[in-house]
N, C-alpha and C positions, 0 to 999 in steps of 0.2 A: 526055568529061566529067571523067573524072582529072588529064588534063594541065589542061584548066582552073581548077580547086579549086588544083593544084599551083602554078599562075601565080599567081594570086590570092591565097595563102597568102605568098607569095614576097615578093610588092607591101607586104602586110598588117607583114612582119618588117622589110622596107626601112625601110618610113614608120616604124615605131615606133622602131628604130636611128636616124634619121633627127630623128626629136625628141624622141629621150633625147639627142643631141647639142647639140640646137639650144639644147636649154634648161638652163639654167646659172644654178641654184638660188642656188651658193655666192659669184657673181662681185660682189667688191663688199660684198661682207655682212662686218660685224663679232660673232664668233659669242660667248657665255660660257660658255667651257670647264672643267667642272668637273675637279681632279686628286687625286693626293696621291702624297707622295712614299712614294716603294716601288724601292728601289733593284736591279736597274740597270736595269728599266724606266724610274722617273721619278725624278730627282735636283733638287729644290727648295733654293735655296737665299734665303733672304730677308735684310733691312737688319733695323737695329736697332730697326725699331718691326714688327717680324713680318708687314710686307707683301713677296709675293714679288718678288723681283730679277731673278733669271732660273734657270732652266732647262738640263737638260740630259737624258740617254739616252736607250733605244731609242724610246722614246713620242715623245718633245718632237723628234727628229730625224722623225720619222715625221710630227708634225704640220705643220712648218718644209715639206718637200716639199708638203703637201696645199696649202699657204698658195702657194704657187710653181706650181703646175699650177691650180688653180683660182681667184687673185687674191683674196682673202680675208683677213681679218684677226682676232686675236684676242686674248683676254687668261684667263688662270688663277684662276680662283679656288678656294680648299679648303672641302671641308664642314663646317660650324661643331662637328659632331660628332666628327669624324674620322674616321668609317668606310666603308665604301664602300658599303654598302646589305645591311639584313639588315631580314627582316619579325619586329619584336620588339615584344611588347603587343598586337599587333592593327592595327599601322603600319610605314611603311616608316622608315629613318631612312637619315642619309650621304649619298651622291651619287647613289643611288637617289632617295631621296625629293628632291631637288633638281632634278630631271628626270622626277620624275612633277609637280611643281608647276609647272614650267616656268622654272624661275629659271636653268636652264643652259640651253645648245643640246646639247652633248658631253660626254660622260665623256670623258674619253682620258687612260685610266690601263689596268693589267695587270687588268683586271674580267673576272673568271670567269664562264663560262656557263652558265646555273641556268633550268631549267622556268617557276619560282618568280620570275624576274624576267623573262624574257621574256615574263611575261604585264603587265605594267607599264610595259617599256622595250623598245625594238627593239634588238638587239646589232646591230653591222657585222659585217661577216668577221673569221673570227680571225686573229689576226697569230701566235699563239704556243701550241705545246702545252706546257705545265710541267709537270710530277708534285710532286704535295704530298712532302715528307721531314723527316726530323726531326735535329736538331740533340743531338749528346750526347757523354757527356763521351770523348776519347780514352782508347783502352786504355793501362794502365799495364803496364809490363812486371812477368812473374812473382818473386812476393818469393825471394829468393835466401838466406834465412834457410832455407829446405829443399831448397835445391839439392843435396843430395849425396843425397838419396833419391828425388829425384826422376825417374830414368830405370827405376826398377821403379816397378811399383802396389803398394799393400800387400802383395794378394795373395803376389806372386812373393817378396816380402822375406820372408813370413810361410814359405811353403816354401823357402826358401833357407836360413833358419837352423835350422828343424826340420829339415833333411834335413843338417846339420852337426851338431846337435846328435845326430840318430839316427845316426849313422856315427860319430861319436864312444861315443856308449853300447853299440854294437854289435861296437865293437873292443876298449873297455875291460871287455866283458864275457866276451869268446873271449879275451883274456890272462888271463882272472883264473880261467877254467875249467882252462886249458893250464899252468899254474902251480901250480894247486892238484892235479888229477887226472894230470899227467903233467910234472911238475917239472922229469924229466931230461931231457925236450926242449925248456925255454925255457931263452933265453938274452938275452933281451929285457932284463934287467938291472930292478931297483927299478921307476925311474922310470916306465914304461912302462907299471907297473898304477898310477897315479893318473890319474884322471879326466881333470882339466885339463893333463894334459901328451899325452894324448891329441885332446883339444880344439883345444892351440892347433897341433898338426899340421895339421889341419884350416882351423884359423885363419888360417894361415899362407900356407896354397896359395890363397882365395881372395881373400884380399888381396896375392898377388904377393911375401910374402915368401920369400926365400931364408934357407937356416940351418938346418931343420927336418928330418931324416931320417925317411923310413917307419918307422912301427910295426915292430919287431922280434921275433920271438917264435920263432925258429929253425927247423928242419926242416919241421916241422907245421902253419906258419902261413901255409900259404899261403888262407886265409880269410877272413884280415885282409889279407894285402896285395891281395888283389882287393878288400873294400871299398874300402881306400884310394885303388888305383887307379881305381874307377870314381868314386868323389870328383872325384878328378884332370880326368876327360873334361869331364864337365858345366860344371868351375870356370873352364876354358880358354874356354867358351861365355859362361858370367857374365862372366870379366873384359871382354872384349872387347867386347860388348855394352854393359857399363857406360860402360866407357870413349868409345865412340864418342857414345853417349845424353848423357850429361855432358859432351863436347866439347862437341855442338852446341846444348847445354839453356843451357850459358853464354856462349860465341860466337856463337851467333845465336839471340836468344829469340822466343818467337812471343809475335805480342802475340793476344788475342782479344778481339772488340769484345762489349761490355755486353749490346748484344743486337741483331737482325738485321733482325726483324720487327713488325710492330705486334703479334702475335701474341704474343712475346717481351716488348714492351713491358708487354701486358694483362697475363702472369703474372709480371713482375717486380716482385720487392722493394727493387731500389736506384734503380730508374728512376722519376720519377714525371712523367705526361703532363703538357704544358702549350702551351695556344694562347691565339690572339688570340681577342678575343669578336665575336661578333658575326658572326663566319666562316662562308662555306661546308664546312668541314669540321666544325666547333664543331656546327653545326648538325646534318650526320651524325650525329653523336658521339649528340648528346643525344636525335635521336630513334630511335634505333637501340633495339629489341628483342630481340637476342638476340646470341651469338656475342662476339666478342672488342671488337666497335665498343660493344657495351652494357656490358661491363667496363669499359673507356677512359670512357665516358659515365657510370658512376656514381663514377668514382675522383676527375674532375669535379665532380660535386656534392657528392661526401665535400671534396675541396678546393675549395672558390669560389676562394680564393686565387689557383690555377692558372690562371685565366681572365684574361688579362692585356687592360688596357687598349691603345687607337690609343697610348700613347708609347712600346711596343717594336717601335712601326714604327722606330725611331728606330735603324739596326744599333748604335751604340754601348754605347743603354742594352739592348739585344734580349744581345748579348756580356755584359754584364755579370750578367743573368740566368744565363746558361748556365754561366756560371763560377762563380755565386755557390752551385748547391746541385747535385743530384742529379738534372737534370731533364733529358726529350726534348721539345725545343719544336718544334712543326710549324708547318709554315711552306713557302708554292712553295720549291721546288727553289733557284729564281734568286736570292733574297732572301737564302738561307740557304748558299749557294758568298762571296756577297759578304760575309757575316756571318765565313763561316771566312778568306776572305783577309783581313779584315779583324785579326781573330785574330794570324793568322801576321804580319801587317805591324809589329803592336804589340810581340809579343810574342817572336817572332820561334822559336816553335814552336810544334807543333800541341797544344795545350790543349784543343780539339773535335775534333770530325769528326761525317762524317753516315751515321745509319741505313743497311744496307747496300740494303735492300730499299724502293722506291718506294712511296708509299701508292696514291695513285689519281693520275689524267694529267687536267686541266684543259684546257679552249680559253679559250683567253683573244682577248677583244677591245673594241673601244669600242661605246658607246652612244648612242643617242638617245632622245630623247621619243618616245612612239607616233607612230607613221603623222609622222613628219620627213620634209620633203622633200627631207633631204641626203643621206639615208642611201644614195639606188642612189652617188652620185656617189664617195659617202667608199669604197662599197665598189668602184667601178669604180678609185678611186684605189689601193686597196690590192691589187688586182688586177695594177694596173701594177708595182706596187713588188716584187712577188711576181716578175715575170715577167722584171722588170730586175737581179733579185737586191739590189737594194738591203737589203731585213730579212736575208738573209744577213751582207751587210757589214756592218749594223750590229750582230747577235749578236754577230759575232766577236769586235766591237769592244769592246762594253759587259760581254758575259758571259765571263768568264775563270772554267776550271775549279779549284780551289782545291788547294793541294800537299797542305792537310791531309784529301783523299778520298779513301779506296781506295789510300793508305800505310801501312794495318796488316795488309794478309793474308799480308805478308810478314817476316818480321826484317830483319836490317842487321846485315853481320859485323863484328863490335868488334876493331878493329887492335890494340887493347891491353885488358887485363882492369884493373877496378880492383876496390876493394875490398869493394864493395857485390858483385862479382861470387860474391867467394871468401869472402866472410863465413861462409857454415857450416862450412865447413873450416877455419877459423880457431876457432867457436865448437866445435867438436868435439874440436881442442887442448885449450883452454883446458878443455873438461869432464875429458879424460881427464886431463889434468896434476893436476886440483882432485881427483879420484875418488883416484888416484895417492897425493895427500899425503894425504888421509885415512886410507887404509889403512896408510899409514905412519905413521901415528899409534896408529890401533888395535893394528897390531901391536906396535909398543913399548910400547903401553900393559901390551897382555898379555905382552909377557917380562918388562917390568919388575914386573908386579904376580905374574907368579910365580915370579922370583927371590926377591924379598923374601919370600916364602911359605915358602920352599925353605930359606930365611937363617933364620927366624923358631926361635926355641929353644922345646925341648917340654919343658915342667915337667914333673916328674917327683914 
């Protein structure tokens, strides 16, 4: 009885193979393809009265094979809206609602797959998995107006000079005991008990100056010269550290990008989100209840503005947004590599780049009207092309990865310094030089104003 049901079953898959073949929906048929340009899936180019001319990328090479294995013919038309299909008001609109009415046979464009339209349209197999990412401004390198303080944190700086300042107060206060209470064993000479000449001992050793002798105080002072010596230890640790920190803070700076994550995005104060309307992600966005998608969704309806129309399908004017303010535009993956080469061709550096972290992964594929009887064929066809590697060859082809992505997690050693580099170091001259003549001011003020005191005749 088993081997028989087994036969039978067998017979049942034959026949049906057998005229899924025979029957050939597409042969002969002139289909209307609805598209839109979304580069470097579909690249449209039209004459001067905006009917299209022709065609190119992954889609339209994908459609050309379908035309060629199944004898078929077609022609493009766009949706008078521009969108691909989002249920908005209570309807469908875009190349959705143009194939739920029946005005197309096909979508064949980069159409994301959604619950929410599958109940309306049949997708085919998908041709492509994207990740939504976001487009934002390249990191600028660190301002070099604070590069010389830059290689400590506050912190360290804040103990660095109190513990010069304390070793200083602690030396000029054991000369001025050893001086006063036992006079016949210093020898440390005047100078020695003033403060600042104590100081710039100190001063001295950790800025690498030569010139400056240890504190002196004779027989008895060996208390001071251990402070100073253990001064000594630690400052050899400072310099060298500095020095190395400061090498590479201005030979090869780190850049860091704006920020990483949508998460990043939501608590940022220089970033602000921006999408196309009518989106599958738009859509997330706005109906999202809690967590970082409902912050993105209200910063949204705080800005309508942000919600851009079908003409930043357009990468020229989609680039000139991006350039134009402070904004992370989201947008597939693929759309937004050809945005940044696009970028870099213009301009001929990187001005953008993209979010480090992916939002979410899309399947993307085409569509038909419900229950179409093209659809086993389109998907038997993309089956083939799958198996032939053709969509392989054609990625390669049309998707080029962008030089401005994932070129900032590193520096680039500068062959030569310029001046932007050494600027604080130049401004910290020019302070101590202006600090310098002042006090040289002041001080002649006051010898001159008390000589003339000194000069002055006492009536008598």
């Amino acid at each position: 009885m088993f081997a028989a049901w087994t036969l039978l079953l067998t017979a049942v898959i034959i026949t049906a193979e057998f005229s899924f073949e025979k029957v050939d929906y597409l042969n002969g048929k002139h289909l209307i393809v609805a598209t839109a340009d979304l580069n470097p899936y579909m690249y449209i180019y039209h004459d001067s009265n905006g009917t299209i001319q022709h065609a190119d990328g992954i889609v339209h090479e994908m459609m050309l094979w379908l035309t060629r294995k199944y004898n078929f013919t077609f022609n493009y038309v766009e949706p008078p809206d521009g969108y691909f299909g989002a249920f908005v008001n209570g309807k469908w609109n875009g190349m959705v609602a143009m194939a739920i009415r029946m005005e197309v046979d096909l979508i064949a464009t980069q159409l994301t797959t959604t619950y929410a339209r599958s109940k309306v349209i049949d997708f085919t197999t998908s041709f492509s998995k994207d990740p939504m990412s976001a487009v934002i401004p390249a990191p600028k390198e660190d301002n070099f107006m604070s590069a010389i303080v830059k290689p400590f944190q506050p912190g360290v700086w804040a103990l660095i000079i109190f513990s010069m300042f304390s070793g200083t107060t602690v030396t000029w206060i054991l000369m001025k005991l050893i001086d006063k209470y036992m006079p016949e064993h210093y020898n440390g000479g005047i100078s020695n008990l003033q403060f600042w000449e104590n100081f710039m001992y100190y001063f001295g050793i950790i800025s690498s100056q030569a010139g400056r002798s240890m504190p002196s105080v004779g027989p008895l002072g060996h208390a001071v010269r251990i402070i100073a010596a253990a001064w000594c230890l630690p400052s050899v640790v400072f310099i060298y550290l500095y020095s190395g920190c400061l090498t590479s803070f201005i030979t090869i700076p780190k850049l860091y990008p704006l920020i990483e994550s949508l998460d990043d995005l939501a608590t940022s104060a220089d970033l602000k989100l921006t999408i196309l309307k009518d989106t599958v992600f738009e859509t997330m966005i706005l109906e999202a209840t809690s967590g970082g998608f409902k912050m993105l969704g209200d910063s949204l309806r705080e800005n309508p503005k942000n919600r851009l129309s079908k003409d930043y399908l357009e990468p020229e004017t989609f680039l000139n947004k991006a350039l134009t303010g402070r904004f992370a535009m989201v947008e597939q993956k693929s759309f937004l590599e050809y945005v940044l080469n696009l970028a870099f061709k213009t301009y001929g550096k990187c001005e953008v780049t993209l979010m480090k972290q992916e939002i979410v992964t899309s399947l993307d594929s085409m569509a038909v009207q419900k229950c179409s009887p093209y659809l086993a064929q389109i998907d038997q066809g993309f089956l083939t092309m799958a198996a032939l590697g053709l969509q392989d060859y054609w990625e390669k082809r049309f998707l080029k990865k962008s030089k401005c992505e994932g070129n900032f997690d590193k520096g680039i050693a500068k062959p030569r310094l310029n001046l932007a580099n050494l600027l604080s170091v130049f401004l910290l001259l020019v302070a101590g030089m202006s600090i310098s003549f002042f006090v040289f001011l002041i001080e002649n003020f006051r010898f001159f104003y008390n000589k003339r005191r000194v000069k002055k005749p006492v009536n008598h």
